[in-house]
RODO-2510 file (C-alpha; in nm, 4 decimals, decimal comma):
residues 176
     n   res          X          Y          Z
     1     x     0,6945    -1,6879    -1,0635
     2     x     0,8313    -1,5273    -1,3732
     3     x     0,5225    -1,4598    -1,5037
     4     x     0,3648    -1,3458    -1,1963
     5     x     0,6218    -1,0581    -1,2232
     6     x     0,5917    -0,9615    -1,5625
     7     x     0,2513    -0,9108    -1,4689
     8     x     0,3363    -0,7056    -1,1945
     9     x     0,5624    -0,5160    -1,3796
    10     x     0,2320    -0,4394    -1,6442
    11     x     0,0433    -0,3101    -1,3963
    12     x     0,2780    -0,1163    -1,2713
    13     x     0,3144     0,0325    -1,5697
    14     x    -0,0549     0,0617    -1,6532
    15     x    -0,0543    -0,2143    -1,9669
    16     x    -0,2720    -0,4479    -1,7541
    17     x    -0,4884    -0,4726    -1,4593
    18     x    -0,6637    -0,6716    -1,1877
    19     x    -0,9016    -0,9085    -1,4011
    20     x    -0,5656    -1,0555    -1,5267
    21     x    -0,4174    -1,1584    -1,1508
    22     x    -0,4987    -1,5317    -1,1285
    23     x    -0,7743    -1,5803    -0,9058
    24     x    -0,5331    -1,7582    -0,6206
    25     x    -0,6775    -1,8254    -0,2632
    26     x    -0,2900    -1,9765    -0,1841
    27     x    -0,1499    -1,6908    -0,3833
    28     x    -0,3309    -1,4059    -0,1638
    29     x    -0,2396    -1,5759     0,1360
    30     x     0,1008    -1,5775     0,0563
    31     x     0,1207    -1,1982    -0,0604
    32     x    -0,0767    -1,0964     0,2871
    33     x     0,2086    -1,2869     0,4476
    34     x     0,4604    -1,1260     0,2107
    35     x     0,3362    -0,8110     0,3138
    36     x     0,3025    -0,8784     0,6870
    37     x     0,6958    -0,9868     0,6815
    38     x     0,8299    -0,7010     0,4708
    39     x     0,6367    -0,4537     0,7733
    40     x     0,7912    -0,6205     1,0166
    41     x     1,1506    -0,6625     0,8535
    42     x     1,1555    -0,2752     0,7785
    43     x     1,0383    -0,2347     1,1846
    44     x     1,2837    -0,4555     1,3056
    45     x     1,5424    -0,2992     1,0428
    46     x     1,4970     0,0435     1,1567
    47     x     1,4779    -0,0227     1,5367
    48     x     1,0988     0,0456     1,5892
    49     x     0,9904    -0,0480     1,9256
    50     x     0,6255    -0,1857     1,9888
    51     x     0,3860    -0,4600     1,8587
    52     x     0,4493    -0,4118     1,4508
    53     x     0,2854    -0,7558     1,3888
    54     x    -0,0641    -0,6619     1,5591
    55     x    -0,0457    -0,3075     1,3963
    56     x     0,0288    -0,4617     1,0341
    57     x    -0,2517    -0,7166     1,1170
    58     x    -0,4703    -0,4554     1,2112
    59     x    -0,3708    -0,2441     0,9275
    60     x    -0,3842    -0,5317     0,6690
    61     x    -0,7413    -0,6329     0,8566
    62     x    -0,8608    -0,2579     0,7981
    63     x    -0,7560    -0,1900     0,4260
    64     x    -0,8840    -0,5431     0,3627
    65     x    -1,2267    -0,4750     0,5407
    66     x    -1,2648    -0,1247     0,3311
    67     x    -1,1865    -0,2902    -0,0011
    68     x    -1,4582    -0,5270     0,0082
    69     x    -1,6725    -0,2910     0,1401
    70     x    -1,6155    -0,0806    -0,1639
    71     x    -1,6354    -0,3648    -0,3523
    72     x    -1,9866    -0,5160    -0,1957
    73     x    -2,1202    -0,1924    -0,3055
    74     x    -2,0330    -0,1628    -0,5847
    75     x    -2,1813    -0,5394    -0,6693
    76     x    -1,8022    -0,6958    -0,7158
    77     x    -1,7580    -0,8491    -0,4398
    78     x    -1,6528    -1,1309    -0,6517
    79     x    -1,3653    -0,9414    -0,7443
    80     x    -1,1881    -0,9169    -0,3873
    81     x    -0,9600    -1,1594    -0,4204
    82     x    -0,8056    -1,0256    -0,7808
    83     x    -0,8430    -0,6824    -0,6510
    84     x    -0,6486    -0,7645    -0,3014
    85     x    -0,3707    -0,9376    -0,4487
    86     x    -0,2901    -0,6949    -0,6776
    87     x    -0,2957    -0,4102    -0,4387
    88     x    -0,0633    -0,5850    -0,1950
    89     x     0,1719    -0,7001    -0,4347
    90     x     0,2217    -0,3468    -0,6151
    91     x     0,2117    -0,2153    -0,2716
    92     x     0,4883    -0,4412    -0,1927
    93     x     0,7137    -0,3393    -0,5065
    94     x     0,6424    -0,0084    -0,4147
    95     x     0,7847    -0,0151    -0,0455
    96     x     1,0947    -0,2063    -0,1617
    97     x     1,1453     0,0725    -0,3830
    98     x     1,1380     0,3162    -0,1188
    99     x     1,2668     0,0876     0,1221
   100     x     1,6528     0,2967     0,0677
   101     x     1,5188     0,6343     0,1034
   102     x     1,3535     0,5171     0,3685
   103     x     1,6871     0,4528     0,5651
   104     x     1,8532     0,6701     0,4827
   105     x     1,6380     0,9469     0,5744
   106     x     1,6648     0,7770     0,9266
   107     x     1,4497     0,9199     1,2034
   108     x     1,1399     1,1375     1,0686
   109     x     1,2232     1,5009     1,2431
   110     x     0,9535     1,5883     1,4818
   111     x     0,8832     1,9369     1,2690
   112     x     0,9910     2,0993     0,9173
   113     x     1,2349     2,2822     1,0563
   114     x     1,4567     1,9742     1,2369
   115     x     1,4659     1,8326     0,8714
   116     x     1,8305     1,8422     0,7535
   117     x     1,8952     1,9168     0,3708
   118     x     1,9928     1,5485     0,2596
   119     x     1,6232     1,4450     0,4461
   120     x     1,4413     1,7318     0,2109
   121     x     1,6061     1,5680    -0,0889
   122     x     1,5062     1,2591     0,0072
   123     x     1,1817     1,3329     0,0442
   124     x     1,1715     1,5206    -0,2966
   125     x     1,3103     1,1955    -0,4210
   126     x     1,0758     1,0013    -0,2783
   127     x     0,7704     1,2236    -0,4409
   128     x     0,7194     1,0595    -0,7704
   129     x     0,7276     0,7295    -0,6512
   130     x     0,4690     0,8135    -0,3761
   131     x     0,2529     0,9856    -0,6889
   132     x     0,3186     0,6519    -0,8928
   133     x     0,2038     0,4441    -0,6262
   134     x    -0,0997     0,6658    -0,6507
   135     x    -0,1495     0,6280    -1,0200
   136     x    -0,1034     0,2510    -1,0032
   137     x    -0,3602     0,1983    -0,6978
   138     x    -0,6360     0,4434    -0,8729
   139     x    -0,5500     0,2356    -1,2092
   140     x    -0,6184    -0,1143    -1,0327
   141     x    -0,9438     0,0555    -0,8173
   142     x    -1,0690     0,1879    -1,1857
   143     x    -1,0714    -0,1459    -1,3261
   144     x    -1,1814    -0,3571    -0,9888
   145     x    -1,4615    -0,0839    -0,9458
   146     x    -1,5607    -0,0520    -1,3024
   147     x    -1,5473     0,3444    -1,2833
   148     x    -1,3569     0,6182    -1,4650
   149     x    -0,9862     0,6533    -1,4119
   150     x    -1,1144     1,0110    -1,1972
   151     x    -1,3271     0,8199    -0,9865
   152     x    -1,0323     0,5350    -0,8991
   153     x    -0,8102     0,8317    -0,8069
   154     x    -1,0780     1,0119    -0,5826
   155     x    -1,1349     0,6633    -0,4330
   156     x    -0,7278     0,5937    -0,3635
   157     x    -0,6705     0,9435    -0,2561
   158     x    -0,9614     0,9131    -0,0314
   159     x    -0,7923     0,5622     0,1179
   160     x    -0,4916     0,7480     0,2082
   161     x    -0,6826     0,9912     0,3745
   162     x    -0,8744     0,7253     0,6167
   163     x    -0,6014     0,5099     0,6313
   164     x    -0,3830     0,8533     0,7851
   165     x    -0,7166     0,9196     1,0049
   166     x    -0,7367     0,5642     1,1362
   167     x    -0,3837     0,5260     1,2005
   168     x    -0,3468     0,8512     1,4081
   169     x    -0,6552     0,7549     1,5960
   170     x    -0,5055     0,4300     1,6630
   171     x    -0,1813     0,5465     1,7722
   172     x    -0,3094     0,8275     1,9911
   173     x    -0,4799     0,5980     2,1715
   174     x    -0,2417     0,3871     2,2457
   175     x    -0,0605     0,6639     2,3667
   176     x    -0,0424     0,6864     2,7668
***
């Protein structure tokens, strides 16, 4: 366990990257279900009404789909399992992280203007760990993809982007 942290902690800081995640069937089970329960922990935490589990397992089914999509294209496909593990797990250190701003920005103001001055620091606090994350991610898509670091980070920012799209689709719908 101690060494599957230090290795986390490499990433994170850019010494190391996905080839060196053990290639772990039980261990990418266990971080999907890692993930899953921190989702629902923070949902429960913060009071949020509705079905979290079949939205995280919708979300975890759609950013796992697009990843070996990427991946299958790419011709390392082979590489999912590496690649998946290590983008959940830094995803997870990166949401316990923010997991404190998180609360104590409390309920996200409907526009700019409800935001009260403690929520804009917050969120100004918040910024460098959202552009880390965004580092890390293009770092570990660089390596998995076997393109430039450019490329990783047009690829990541591009994730966010359907990942935003999807969601609001999703949500909309569900909407009555």
């Amino acid at each position: 366990m101690l060494n599957l942290l230090q290795l986390l902690r490499d990433i994170i800081q850019l010494r190391r990257g996905p080839q060196d995640m053990p290639y772990s069937m039980p261990l990418f089970a266990a971080v999907c279900v890692a993930s899953l329960a921190l989702q629902l922990g923070i949902a429960y935490l913060m009071g949020i009404e509705g079905d979290t589990l079949a939205a995280g397992l919708i979300g975890l089914g759609i950013n796992l789909g697009f990843l070996y999509l990427i991946l299958t294209l790419r011709g390392f496909a082979n590489r999912f399992v590496q690649t998946a593990t290590t983008l959940l797990s830094c995803t997870i250190v990166f949401s316990i992280i923010t997991v404190p701003i998180v609360f104590l920005v409390g309920t996200r103001p409907m526009t700019p203007e409800q935001m009260s001055p403690l929520q804009a620091l917050l969120g100004l606090l918040s910024l460098p760990v959202v552009i880390w994350k965004l580092v890390v991610d293009a770092h570990i898509l660089r390596n998995s993809l076997s393109i430039p670091f450019i490329g990783g980070l047009g690829v990541a920012i591009l994730w966010i982007v359907a990942e935003y799209a999807i969601g609001s689709v999703l949500h909309t719908q569900s909407v009555p």
